[in-house]
C-alpha positions in Angstrom: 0.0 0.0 0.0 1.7 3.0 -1.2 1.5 7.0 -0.5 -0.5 7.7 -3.5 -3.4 5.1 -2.4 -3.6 7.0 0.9 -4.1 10.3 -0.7 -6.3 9.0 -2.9 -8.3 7.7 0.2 -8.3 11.5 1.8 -9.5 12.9 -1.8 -12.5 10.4 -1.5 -13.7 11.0 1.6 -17.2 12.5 2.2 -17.2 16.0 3.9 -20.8 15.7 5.1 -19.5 12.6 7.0 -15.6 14.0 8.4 -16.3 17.4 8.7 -15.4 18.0 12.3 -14.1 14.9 13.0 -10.3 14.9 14.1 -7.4 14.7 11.8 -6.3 11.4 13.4 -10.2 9.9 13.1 -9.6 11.3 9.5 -6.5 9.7 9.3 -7.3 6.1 10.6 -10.6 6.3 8.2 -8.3 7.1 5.6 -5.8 4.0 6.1 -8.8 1.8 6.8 -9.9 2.7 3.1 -6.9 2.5 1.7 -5.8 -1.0 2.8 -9.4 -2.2 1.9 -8.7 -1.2 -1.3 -5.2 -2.5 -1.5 -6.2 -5.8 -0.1 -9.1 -6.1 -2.5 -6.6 -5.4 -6.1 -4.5 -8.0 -4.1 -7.0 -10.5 -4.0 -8.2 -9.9 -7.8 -4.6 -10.3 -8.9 -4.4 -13.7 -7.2 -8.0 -15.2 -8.7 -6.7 -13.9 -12.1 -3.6 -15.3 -12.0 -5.0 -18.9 -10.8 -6.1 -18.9 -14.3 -9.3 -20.7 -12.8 -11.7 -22.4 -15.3 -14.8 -21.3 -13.5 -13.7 -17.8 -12.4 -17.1 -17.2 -10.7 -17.2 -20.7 -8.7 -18.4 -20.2 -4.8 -18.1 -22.9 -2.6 -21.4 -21.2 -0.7 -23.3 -21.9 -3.7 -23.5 -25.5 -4.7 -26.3 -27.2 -6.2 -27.9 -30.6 -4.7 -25.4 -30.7 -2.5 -27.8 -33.2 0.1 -29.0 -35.1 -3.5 -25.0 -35.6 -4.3 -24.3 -36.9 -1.2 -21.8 -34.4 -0.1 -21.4 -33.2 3.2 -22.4 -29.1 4.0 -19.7 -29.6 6.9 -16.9 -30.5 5.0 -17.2 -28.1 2.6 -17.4 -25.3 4.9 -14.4 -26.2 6.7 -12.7 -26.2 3.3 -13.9 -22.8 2.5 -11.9 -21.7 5.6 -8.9 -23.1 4.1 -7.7 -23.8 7.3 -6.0 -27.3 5.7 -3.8 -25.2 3.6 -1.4 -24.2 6.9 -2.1 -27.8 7.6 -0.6 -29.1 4.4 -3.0 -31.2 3.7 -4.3 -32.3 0.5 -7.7 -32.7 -0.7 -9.6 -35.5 -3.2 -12.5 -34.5 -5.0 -13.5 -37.7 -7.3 -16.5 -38.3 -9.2 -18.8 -39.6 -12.3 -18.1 -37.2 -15.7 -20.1 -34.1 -14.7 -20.4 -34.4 -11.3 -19.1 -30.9 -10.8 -15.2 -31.9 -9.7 -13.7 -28.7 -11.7 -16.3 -26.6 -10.3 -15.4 -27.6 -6.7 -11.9 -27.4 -7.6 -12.0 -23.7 -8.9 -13.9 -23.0 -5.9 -11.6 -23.9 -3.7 -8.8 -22.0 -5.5 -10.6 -19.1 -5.5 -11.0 -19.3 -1.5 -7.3 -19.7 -1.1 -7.0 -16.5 -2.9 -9.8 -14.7 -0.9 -7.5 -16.4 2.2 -4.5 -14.5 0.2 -2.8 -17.3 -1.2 -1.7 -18.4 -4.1 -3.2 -20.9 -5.9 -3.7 -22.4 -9.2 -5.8 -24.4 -11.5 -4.6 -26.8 -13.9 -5.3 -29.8 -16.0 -3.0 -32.8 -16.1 -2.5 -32.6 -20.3 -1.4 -29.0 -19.5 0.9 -29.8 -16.4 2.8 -32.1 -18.9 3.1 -29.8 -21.7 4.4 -27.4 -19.7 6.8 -30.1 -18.5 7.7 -31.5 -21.6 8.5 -27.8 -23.2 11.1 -27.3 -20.3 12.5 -31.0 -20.5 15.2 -29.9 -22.9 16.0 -26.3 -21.9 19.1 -25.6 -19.8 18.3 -25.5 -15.6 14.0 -26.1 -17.5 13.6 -28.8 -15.1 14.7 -27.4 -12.0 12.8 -23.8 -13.0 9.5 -26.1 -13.6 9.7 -27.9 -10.5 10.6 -24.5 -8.6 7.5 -23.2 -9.8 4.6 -25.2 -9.5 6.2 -26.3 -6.2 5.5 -22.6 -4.9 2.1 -22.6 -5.2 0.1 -22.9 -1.9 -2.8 -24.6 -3.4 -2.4 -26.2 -7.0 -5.7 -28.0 -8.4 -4.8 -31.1 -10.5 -8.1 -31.0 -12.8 -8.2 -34.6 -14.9 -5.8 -36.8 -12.6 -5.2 -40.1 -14.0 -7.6 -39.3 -16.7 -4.5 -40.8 -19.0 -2.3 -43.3 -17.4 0.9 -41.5 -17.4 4.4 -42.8 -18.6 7.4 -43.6 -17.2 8.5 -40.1 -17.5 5.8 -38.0 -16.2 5.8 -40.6 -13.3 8.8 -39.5 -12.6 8.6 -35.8 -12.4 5.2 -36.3 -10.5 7.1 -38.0 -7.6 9.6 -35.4 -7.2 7.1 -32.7 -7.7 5.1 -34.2 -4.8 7.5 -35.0 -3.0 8.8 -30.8 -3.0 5.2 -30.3 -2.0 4.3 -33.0 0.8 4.0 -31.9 4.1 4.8 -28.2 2.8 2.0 -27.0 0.6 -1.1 -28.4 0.0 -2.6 -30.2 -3.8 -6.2 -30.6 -4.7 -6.8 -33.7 -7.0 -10.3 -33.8 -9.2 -10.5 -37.7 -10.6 -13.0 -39.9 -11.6 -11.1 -43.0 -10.4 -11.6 -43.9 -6.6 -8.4 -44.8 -4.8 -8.5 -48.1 -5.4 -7.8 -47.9 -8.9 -5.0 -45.1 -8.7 -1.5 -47.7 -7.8 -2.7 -49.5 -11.5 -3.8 -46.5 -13.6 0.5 -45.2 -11.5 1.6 -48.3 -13.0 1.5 -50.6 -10.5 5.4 -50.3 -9.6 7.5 -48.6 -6.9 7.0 -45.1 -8.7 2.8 -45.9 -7.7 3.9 -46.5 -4.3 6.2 -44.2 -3.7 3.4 -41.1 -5.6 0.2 -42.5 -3.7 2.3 -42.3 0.2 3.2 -38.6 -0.8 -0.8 -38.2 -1.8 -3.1 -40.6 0.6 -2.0 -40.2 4.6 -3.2 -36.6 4.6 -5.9 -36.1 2.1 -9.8 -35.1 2.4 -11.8 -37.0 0.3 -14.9 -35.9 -1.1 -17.2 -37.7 -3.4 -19.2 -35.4 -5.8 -21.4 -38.3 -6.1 -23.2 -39.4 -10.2 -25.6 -36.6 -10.7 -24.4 -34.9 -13.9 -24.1 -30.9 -13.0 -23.7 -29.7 -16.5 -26.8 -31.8 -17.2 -28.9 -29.9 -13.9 -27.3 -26.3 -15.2 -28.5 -26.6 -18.8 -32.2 -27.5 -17.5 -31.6 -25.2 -15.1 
């Protein structure tokens, strides 16, 4: 919050409201106003940059959330993103159109409200961007660097395609930078049971699902299909 926002703050205020109220009452309204504003820009910059794919997702507003099978508690403690100083992950897994994208944009876009920094991304983008820095001089490191830094990063699509031997690998040491230091949200169809095959059922599975499973909330969106219930809707 610089100089210039503060002035800008005196300039705006209302003379029918300060007129004859001190110059520190004037002063503290004026800061107050101010960092408001500040905080709010700050705030815009972070959803924009999460590059959300449902920009105006809200975790308060859910439809059939009772009809889905989903849990009103568990939700609301996520909104409060008190998990992400926890480091914990979080599951969201689903039928096709069951609204795990939605959730997981909401949820990004509360860590941002909560002034972190988050962001949304789908697996086949995750590995081009890996791929495109495979080859470049210190790319690997830089990538890793990166999407480790995130507070909250939103896996959209995991295990959508099996991945090979080479994504394995960079998904272990990327969740390894990130266990027990930030937190991942991962929106899947398959249940856990089928993630150590759909890994390829070696020591890389093992050694991704321990960095994922011991500290993870799961939630089931449940089969209802949400773009189905929107389009009626």
């Amino acid at each position: 919050m610089g100089v210039g926002a503060l002035a800008d703050s005196f300039e705006m205020q209302d003379d029918v409201i300060t007129v004859g109220m001190p110059f520190a009452e004037r002063l503290k309204l004026a800061v107050d106003d101010a960092h408001a504003s500040f905080t709010g820009q700050k705030i815009t910059g972070l959803i924009r940059r999460a590059a959300l794919r449902y920009p105006d997702a809200e975790l308060r507003r859910l439809d059939l959330i009772e009809e889905r099978g989903i849990d009103r508690g568990v939700i609301a403690n996520l909104a409060t993103c008190t998990f992400i100083p926890r480091c914990e992950n979080v599951v969201f897994q689903g039928f096709t159109g069951s609204g795990k994208t939605y959730l997981g944009s909401a949820l990004a876009k509360a860590a941002c409200q909560h002034r972190f920094r988050a962001l949304y991304i789908r697996m086949p983008e995750l590995e081009e961007a890996w791929l495109a820095a495979y080859d470049k001089p210190g790319g690997k490191e830089k990538f890793l660097r990166k999407y480790t830094a995130y507070h909250l990063l939103v896996l959209d699509e995991w295990l959508l395609d099996e991945p090979g031997e080479a994504l394995r690998g960079m998904l272990l040491e990327l969740l390894e930078r990130r266990y027990d230091a930030v937190s991942t949200v991962f929106c899947t169809q398959y249940a856990k049971k089928d993630w150590h095959q759909r890994l390829g059922g070696d020591v890389h599975a093992d050694a991704i699902m321990d960095r994922i499973v011991h500290r993870t909330i799961w939630v089931e969106t449940g089969d209802a299909n949400m773009r189905e219930h929107s389009a009626r809707r």
